[in-house]
Biopython code that builds the backbone (N, CA, C, O; Angstrom):
import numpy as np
from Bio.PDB.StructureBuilder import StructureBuilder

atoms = [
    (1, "UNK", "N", (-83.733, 12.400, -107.152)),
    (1, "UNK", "CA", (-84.317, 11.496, -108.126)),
    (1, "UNK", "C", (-83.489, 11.572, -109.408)),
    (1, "UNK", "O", (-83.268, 12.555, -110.115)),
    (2, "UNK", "N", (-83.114, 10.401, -109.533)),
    (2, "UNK", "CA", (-82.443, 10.690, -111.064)),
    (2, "UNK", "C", (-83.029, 10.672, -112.492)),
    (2, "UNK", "O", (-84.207, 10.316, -112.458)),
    (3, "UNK", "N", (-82.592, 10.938, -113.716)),
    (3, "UNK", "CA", (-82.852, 11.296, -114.389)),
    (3, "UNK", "C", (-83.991, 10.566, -115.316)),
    (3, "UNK", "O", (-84.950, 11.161, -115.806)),
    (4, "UNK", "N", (-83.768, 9.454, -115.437)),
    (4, "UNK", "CA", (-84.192, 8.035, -115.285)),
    (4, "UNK", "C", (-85.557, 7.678, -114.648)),
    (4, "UNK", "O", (-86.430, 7.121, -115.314)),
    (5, "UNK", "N", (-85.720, 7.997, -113.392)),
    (5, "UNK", "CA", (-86.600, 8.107, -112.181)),
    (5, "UNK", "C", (-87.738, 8.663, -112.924)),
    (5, "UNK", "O", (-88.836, 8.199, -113.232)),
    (6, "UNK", "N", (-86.916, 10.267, -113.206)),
    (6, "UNK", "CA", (-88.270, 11.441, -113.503)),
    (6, "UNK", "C", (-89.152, 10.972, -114.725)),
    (6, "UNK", "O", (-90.342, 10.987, -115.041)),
    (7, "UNK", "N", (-87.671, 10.452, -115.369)),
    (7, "UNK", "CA", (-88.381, 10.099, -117.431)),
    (7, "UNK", "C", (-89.602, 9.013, -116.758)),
    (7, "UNK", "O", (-90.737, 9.483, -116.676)),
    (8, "UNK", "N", (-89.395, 7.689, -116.318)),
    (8, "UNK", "CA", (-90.406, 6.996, -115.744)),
    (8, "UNK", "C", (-91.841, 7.247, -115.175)),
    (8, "UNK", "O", (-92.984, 6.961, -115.532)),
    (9, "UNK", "N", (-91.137, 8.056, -113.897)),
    (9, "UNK", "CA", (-92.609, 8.743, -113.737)),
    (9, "UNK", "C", (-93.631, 9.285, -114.147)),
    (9, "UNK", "O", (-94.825, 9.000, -114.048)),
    (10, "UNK", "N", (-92.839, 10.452, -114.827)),
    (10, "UNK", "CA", (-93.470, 11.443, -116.209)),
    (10, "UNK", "C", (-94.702, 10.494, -116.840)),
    (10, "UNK", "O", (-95.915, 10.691, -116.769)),
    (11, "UNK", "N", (-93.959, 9.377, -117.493)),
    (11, "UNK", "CA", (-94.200, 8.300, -118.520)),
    (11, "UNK", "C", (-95.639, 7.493, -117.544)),
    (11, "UNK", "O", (-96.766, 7.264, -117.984)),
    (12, "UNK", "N", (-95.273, 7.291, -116.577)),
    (12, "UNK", "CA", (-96.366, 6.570, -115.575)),
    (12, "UNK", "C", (-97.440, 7.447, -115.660)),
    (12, "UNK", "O", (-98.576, 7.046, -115.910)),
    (13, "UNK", "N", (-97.073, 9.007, -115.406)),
    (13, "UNK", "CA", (-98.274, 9.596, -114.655)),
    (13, "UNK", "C", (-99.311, 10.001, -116.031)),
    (13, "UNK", "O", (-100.536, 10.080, -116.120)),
    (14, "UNK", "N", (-98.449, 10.162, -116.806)),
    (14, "UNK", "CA", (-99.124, 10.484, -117.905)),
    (14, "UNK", "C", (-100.084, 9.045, -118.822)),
    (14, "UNK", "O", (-101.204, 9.156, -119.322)),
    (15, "UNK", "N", (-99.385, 8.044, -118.809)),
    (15, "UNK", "CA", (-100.636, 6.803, -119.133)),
    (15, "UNK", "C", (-101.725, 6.518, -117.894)),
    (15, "UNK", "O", (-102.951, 6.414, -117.853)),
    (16, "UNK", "N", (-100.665, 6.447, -116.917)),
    (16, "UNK", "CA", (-102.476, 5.956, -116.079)),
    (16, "UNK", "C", (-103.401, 7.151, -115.639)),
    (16, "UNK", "O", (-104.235, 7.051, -114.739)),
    (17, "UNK", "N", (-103.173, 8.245, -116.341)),
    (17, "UNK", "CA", (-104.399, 9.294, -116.498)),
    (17, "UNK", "C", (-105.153, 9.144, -117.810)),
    (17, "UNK", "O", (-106.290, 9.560, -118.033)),
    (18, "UNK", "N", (-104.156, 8.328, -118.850)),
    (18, "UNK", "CA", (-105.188, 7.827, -120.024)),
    (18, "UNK", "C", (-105.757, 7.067, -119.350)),
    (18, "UNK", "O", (-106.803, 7.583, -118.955)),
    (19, "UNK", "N", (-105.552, 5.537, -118.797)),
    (19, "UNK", "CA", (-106.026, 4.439, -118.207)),
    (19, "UNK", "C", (-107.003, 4.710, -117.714)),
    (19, "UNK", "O", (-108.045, 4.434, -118.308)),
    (20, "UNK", "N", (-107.048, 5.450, -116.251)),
    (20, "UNK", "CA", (-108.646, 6.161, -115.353)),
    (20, "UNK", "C", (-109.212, 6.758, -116.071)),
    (20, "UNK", "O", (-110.410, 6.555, -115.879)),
    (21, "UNK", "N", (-108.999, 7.629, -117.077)),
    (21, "UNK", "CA", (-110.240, 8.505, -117.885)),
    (21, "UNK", "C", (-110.562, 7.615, -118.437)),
    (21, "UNK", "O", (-111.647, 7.287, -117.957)),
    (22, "UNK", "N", (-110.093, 6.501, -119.746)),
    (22, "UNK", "CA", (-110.815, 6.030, -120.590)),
    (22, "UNK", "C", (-111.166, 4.423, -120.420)),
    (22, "UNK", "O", (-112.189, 3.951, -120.915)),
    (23, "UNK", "N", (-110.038, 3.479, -119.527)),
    (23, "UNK", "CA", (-110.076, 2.301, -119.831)),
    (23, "UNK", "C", (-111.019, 1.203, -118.526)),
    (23, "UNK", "O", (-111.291, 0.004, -118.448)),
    (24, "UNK", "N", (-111.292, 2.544, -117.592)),
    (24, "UNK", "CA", (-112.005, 1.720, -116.101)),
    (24, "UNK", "C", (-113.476, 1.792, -115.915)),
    (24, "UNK", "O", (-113.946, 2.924, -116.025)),
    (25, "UNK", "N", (-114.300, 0.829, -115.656)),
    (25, "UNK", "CA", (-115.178, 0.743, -115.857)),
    (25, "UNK", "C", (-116.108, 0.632, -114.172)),
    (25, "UNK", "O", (-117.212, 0.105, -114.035)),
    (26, "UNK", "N", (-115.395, 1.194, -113.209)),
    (26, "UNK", "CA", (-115.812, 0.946, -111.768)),
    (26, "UNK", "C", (-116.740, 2.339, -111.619)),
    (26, "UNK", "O", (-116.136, 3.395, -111.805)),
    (27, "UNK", "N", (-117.843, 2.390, -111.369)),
    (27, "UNK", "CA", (-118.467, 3.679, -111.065)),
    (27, "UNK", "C", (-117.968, 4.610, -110.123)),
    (27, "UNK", "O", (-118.149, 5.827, -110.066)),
    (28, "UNK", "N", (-117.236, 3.771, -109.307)),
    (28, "UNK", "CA", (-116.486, 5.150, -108.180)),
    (28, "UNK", "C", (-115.473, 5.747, -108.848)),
    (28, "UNK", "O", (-114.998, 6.779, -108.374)),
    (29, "UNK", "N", (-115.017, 5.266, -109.933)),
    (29, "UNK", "CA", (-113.773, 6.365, -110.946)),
    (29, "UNK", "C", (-114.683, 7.067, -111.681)),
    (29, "UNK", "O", (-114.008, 7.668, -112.516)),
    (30, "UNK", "N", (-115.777, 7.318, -111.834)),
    (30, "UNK", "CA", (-116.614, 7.985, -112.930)),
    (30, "UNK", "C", (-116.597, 9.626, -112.643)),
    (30, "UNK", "O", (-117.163, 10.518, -113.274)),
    (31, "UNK", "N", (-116.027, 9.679, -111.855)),
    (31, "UNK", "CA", (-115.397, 11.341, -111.228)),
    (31, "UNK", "C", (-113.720, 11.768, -111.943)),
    (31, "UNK", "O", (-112.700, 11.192, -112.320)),
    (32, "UNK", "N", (-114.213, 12.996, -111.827)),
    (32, "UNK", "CA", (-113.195, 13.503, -112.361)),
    (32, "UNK", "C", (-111.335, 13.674, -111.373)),
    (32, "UNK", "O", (-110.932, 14.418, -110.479)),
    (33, "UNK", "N", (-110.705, 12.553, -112.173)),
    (33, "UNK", "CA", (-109.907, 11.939, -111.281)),
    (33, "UNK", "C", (-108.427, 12.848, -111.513)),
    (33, "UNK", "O", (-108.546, 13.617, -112.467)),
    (34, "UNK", "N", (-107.659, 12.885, -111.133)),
    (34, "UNK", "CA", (-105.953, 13.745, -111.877)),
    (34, "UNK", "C", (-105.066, 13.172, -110.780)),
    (34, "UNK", "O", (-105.063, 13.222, -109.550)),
    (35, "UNK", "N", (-104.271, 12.575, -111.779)),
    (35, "UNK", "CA", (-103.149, 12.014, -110.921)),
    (35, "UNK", "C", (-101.945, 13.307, -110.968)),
    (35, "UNK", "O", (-101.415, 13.773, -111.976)),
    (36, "UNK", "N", (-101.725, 13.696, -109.543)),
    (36, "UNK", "CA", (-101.250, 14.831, -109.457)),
    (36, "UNK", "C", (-99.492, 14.316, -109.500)),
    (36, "UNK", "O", (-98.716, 14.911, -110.247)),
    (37, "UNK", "N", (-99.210, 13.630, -108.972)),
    (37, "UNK", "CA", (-97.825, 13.135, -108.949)),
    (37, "UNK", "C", (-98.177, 11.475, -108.844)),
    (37, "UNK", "O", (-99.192, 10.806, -108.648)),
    (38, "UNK", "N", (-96.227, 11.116, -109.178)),
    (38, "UNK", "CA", (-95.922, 9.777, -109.382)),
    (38, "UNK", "C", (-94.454, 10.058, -108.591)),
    (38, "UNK", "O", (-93.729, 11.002, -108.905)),
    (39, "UNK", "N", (-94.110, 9.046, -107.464)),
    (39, "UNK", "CA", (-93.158, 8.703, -106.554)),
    (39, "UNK", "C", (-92.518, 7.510, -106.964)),
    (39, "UNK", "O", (-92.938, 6.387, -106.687)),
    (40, "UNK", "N", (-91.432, 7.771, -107.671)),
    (40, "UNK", "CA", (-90.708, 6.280, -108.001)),
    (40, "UNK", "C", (-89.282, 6.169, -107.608)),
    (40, "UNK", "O", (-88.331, 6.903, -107.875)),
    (41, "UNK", "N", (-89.382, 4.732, -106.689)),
    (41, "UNK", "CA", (-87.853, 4.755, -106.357)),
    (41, "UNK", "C", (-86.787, 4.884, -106.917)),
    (41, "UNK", "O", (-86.903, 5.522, -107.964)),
    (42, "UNK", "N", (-85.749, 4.552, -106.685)),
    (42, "UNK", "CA", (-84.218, 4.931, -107.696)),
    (42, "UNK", "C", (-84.518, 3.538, -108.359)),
    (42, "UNK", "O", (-84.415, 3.512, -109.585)),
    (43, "UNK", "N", (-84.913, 2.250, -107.647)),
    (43, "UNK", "CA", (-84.665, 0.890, -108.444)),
    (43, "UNK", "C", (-85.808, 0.861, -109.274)),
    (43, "UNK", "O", (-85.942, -0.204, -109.877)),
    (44, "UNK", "N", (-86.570, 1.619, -109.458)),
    (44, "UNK", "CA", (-87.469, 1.770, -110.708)),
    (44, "UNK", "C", (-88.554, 0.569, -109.810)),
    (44, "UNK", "O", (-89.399, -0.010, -110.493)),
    (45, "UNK", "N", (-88.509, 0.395, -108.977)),
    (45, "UNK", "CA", (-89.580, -1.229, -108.587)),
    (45, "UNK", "C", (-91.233, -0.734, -107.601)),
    (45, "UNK", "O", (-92.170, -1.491, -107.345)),
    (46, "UNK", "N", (-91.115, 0.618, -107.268)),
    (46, "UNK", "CA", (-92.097, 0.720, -106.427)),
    (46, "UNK", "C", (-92.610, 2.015, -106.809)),
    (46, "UNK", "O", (-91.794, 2.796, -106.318)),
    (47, "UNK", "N", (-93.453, 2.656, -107.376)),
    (47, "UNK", "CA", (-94.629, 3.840, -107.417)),
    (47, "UNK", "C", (-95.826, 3.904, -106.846)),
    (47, "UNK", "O", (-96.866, 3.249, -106.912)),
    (48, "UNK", "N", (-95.311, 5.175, -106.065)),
    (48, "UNK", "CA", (-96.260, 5.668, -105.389)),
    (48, "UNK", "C", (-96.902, 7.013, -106.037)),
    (48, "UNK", "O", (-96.166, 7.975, -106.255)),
    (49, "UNK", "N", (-98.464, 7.070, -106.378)),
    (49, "UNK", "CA", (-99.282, 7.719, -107.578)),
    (49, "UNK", "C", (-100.183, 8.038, -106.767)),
    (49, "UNK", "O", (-101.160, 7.439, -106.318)),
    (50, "UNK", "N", (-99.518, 9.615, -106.538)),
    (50, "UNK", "CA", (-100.922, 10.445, -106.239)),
    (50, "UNK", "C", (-102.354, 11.338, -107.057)),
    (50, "UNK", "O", (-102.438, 11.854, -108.172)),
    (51, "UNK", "N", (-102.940, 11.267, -106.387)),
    (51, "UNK", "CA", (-104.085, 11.632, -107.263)),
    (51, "UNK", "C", (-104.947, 12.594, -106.709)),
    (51, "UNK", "O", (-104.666, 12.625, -105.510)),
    (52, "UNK", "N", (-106.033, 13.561, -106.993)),
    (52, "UNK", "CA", (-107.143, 14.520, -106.971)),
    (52, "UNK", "C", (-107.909, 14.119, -107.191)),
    (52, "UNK", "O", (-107.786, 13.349, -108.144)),
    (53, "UNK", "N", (-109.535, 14.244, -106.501)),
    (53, "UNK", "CA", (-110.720, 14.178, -106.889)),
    (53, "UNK", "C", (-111.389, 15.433, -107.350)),
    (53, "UNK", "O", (-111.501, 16.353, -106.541)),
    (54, "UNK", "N", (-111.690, 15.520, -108.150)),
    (54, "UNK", "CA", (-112.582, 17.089, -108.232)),
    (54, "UNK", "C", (-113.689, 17.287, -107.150)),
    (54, "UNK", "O", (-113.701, 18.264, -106.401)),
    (55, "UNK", "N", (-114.743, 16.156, -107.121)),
    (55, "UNK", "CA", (-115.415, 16.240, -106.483)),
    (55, "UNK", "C", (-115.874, 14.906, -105.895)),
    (55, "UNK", "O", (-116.026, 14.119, -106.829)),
    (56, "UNK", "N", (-116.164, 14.322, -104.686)),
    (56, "UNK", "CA", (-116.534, 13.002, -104.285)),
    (56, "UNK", "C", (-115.960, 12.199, -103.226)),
    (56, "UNK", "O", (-115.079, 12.674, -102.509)),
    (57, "UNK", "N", (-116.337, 11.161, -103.090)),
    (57, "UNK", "CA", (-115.205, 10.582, -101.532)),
    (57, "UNK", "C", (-113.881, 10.232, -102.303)),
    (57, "UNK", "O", (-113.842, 9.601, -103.360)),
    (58, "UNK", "N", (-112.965, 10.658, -101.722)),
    (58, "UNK", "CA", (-111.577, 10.529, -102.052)),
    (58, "UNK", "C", (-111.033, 8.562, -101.606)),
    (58, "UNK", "O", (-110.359, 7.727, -102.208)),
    (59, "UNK", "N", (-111.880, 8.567, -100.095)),
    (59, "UNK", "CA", (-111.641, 7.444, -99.743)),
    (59, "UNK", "C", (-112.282, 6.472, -100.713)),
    (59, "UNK", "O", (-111.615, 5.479, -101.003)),
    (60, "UNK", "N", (-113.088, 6.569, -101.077)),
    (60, "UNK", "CA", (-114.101, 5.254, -102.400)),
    (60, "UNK", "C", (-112.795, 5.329, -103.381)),
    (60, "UNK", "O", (-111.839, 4.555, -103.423)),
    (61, "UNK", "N", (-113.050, 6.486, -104.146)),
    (61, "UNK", "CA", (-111.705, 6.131, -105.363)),
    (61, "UNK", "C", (-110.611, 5.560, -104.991)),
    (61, "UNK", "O", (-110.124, 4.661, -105.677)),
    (62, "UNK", "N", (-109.965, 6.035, -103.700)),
    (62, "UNK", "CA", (-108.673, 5.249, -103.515)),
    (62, "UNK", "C", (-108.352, 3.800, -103.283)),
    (62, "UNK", "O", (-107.351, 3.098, -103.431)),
    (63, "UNK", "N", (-110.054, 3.551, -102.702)),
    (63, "UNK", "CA", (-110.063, 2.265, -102.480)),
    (63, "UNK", "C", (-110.214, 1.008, -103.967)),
    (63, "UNK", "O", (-109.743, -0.088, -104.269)),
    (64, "UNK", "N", (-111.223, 2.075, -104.576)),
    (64, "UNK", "CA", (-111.450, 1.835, -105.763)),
    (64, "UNK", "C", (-109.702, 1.282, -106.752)),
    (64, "UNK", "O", (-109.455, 0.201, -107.285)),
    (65, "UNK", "N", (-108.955, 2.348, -106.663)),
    (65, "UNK", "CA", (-107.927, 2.641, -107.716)),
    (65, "UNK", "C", (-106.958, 1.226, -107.039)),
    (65, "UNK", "O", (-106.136, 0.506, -107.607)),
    (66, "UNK", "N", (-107.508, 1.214, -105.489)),
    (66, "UNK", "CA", (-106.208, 0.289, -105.381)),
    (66, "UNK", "C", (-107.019, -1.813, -105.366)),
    (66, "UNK", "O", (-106.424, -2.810, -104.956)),
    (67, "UNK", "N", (-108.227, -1.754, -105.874)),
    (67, "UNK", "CA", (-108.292, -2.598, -105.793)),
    (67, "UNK", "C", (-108.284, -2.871, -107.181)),
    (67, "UNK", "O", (-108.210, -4.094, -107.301)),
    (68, "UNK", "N", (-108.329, -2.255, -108.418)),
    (68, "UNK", "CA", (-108.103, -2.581, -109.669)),
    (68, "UNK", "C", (-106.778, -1.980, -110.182)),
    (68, "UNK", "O", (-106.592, -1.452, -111.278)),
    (69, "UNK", "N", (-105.778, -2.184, -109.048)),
    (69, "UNK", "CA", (-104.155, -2.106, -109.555)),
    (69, "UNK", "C", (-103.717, -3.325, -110.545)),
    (69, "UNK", "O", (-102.969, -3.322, -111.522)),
    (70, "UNK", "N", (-104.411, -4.293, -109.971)),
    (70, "UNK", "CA", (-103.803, -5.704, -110.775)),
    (70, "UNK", "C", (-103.960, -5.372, -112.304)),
    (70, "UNK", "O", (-102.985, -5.313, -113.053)),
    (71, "UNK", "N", (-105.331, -5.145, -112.740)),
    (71, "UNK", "CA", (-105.600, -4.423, -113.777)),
    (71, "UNK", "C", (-105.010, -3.251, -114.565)),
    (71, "UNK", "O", (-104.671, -3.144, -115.743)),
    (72, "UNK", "N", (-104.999, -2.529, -113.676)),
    (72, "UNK", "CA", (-104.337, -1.442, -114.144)),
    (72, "UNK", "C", (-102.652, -1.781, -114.492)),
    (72, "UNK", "O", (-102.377, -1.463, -115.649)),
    (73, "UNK", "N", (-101.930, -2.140, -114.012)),
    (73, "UNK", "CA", (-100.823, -2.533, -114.047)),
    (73, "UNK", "C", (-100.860, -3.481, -114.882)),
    (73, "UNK", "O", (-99.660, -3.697, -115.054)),
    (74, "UNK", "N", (-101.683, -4.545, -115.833)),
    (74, "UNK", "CA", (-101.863, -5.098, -116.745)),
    (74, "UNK", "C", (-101.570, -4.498, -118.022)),
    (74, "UNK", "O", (-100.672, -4.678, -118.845)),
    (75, "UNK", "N", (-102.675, -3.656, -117.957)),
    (75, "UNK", "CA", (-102.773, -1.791, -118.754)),
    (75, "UNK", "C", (-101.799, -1.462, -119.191)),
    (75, "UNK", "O", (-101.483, -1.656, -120.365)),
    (76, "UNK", "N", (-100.977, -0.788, -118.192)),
    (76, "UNK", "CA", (-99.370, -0.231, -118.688)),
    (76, "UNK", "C", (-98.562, -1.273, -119.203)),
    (76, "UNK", "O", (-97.819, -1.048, -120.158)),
    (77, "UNK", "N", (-98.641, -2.650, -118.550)),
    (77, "UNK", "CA", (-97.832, -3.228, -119.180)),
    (77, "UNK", "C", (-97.713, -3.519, -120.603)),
    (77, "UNK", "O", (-96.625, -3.741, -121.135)),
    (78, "UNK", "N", (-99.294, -3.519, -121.484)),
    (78, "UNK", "CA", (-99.485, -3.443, -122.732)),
    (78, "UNK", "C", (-99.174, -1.817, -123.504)),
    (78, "UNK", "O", (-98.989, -1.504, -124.681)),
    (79, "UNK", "N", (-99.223, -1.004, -122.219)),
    (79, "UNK", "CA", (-98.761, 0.385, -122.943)),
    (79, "UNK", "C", (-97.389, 0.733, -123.104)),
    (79, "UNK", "O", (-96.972, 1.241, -124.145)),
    (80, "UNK", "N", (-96.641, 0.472, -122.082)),
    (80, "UNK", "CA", (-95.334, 1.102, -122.053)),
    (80, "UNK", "C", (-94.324, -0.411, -121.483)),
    (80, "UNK", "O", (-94.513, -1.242, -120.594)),
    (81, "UNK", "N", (-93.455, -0.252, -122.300)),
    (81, "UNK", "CA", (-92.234, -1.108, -122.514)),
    (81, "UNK", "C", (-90.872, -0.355, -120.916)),
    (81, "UNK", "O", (-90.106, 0.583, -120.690)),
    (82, "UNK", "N", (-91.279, -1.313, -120.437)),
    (82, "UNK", "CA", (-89.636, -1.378, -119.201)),
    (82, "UNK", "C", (-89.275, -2.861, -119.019)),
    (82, "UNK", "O", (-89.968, -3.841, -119.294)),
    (83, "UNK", "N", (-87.845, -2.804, -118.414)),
    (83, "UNK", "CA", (-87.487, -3.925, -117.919)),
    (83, "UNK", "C", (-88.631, -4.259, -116.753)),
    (83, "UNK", "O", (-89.414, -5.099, -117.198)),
    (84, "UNK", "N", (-88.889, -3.941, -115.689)),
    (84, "UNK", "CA", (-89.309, -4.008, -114.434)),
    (84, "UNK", "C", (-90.885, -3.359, -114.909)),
    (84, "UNK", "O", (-90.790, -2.518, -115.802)),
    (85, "UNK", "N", (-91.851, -3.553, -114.580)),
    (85, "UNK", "CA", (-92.748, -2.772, -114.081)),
    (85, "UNK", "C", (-92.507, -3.054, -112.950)),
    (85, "UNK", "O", (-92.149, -4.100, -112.409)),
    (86, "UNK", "N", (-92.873, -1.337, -112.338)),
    (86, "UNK", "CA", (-92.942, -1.150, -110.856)),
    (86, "UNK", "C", (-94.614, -1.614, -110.096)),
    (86, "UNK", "O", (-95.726, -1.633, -110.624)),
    (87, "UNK", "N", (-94.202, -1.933, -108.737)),
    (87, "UNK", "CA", (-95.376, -2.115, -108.289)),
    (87, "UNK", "C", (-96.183, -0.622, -108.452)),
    (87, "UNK", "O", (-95.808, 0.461, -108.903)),
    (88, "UNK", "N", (-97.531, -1.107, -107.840)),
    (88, "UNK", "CA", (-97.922, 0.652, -107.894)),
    (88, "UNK", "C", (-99.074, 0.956, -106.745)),
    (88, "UNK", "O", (-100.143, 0.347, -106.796)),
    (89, "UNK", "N", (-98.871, 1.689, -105.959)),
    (89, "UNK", "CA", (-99.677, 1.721, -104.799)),
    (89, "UNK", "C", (-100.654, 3.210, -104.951)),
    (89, "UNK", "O", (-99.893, 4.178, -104.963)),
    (90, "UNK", "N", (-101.493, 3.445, -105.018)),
    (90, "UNK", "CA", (-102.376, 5.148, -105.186)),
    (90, "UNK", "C", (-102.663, 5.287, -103.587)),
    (90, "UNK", "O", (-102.754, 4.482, -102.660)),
    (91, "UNK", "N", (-102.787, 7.050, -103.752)),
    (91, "UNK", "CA", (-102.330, 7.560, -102.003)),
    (91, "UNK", "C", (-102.908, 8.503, -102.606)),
    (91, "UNK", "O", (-102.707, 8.792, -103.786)),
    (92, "UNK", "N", (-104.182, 9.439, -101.356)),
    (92, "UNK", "CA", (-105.004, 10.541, -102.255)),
    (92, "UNK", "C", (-103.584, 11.628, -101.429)),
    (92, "UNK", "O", (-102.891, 11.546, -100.415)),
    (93, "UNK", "N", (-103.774, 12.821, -102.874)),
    (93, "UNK", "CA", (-102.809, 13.971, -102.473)),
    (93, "UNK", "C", (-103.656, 14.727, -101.755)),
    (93, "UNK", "O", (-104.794, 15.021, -102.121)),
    (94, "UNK", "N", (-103.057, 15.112, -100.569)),
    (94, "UNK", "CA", (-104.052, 15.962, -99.830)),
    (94, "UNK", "C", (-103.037, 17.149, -99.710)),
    (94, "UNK", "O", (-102.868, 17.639, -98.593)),
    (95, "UNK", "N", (-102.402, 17.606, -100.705)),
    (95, "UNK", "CA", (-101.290, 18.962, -100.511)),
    (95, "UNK", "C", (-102.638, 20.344, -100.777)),
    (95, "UNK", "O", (-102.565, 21.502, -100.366)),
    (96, "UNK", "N", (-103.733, 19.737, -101.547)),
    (96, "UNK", "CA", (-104.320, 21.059, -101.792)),
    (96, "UNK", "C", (-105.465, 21.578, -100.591)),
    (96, "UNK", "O", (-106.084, 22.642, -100.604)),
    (97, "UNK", "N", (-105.534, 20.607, -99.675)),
    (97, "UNK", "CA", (-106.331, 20.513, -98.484)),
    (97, "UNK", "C", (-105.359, 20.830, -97.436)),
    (97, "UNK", "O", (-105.830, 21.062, -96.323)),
    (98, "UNK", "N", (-104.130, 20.881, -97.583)),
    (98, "UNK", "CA", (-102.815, 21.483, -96.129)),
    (98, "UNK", "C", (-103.198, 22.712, -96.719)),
    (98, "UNK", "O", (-103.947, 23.395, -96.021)),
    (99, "UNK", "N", (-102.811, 23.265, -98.053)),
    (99, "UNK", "CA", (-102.904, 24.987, -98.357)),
    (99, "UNK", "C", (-104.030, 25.513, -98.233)),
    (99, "UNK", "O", (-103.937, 26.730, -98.069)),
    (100, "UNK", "N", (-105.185, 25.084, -98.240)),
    (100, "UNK", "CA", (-106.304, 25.419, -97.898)),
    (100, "UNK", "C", (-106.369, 25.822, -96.294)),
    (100, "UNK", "O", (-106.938, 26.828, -95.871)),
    (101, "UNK", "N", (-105.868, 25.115, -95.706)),
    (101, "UNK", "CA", (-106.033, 24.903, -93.950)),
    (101, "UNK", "C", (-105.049, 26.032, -93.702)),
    (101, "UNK", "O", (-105.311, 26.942, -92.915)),
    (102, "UNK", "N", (-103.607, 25.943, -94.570)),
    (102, "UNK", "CA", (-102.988, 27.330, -93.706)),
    (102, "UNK", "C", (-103.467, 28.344, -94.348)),
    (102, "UNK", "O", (-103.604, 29.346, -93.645)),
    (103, "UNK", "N", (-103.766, 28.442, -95.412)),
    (103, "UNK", "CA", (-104.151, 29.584, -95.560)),
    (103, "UNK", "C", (-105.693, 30.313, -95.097)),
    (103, "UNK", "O", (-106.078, 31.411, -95.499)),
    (104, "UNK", "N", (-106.317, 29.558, -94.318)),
    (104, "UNK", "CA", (-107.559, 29.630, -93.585)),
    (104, "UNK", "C", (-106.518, 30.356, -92.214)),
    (104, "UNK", "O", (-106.609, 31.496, -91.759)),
    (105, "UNK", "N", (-105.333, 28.997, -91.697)),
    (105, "UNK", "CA", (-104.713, 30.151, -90.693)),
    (105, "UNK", "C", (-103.819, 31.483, -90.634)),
    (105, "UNK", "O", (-103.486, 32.071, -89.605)),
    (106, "UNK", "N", (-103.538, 31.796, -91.802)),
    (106, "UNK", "CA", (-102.798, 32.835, -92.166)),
    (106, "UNK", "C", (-103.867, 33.887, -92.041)),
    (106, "UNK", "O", (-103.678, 34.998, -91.545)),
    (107, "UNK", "N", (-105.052, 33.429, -92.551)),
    (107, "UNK", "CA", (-105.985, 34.420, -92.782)),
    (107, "UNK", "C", (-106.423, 34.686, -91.062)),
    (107, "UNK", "O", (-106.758, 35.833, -90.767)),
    (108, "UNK", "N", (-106.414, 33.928, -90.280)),
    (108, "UNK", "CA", (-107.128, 34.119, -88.869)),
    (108, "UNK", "C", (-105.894, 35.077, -88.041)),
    (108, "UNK", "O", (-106.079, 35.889, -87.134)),
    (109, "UNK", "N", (-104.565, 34.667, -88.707)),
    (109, "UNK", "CA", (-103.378, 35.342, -87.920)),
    (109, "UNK", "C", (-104.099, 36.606, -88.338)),
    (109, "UNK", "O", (-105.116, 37.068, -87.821)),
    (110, "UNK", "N", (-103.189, 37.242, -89.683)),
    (110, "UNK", "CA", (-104.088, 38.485, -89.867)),
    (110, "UNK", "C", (-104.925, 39.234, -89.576)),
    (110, "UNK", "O", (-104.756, 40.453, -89.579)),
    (111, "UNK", "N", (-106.081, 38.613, -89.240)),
    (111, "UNK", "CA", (-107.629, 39.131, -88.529)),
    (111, "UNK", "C", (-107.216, 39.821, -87.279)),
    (111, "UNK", "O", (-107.612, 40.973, -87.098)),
    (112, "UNK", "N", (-106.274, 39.093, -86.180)),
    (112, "UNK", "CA", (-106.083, 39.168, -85.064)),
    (112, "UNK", "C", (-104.722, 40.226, -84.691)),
    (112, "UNK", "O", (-104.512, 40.956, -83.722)),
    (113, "UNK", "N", (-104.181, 40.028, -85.538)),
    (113, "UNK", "CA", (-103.141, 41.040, -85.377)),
    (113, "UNK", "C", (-103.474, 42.514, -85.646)),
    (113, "UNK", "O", (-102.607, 43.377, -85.513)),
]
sb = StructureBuilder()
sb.init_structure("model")
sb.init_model(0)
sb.init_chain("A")
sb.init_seg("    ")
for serial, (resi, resn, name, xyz) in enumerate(atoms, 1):
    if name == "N":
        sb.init_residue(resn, " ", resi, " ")
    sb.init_atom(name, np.array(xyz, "f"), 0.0, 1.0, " ", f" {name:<3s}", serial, name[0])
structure = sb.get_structure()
């Protein structure tokens, strides 16, 4: 990812966590939401924005987040200045639900050995 890429992302992940905390008004975002990462191509045109639920259906918010993209992407565009806004697609992060699972099997290796 180049340098460029990261500054963008950074810049993405950090407004549309202002945006979901303060500017959405859908009751299925009313949970405590964290956009854990932002995936942006080299041509700056496509982000992919992962996110955390603290607690709640992951599937509602996502469905939620991706049907008020139009919106949201309105949002940034009044927040942050680029040539391009990128499209933007939300994808729940499930990295903290893989470490959970191996480390459930690490723990069963152990037991058994």
């Amino acid at each position: 990812m180049s340098y460029r890429s990261k500054k963008v992302a950074s810049l993405l992940q950090e407004v549309l966590s202002e945006i979901i905390m303060h500017e959405l008004n859908d009751p299925a975002l009313k949970q405590f939401i964290t956009i854990s990462e932002v995936k942006i191509g080299e041509d700056l045109k496509k982000a992919t924005i992962y996110f955390t639920v603290y607690e709640g259906d992951t599937k509602e918010v996502e469905k939620a987040l991706n049907r008020a993209k139009g919106y949201i992407k309105k949002l940034l565009g009044k927040k942050i200045t680029l040539k391009y806004l990128p499209d933007i697609e939300f994808r729940q992060d499930d990295k903290i639900e893989k470490e959970k699972r191996l480390d459930e099997l690490f723990a069963k290796i152990s037991k058994e050995s």
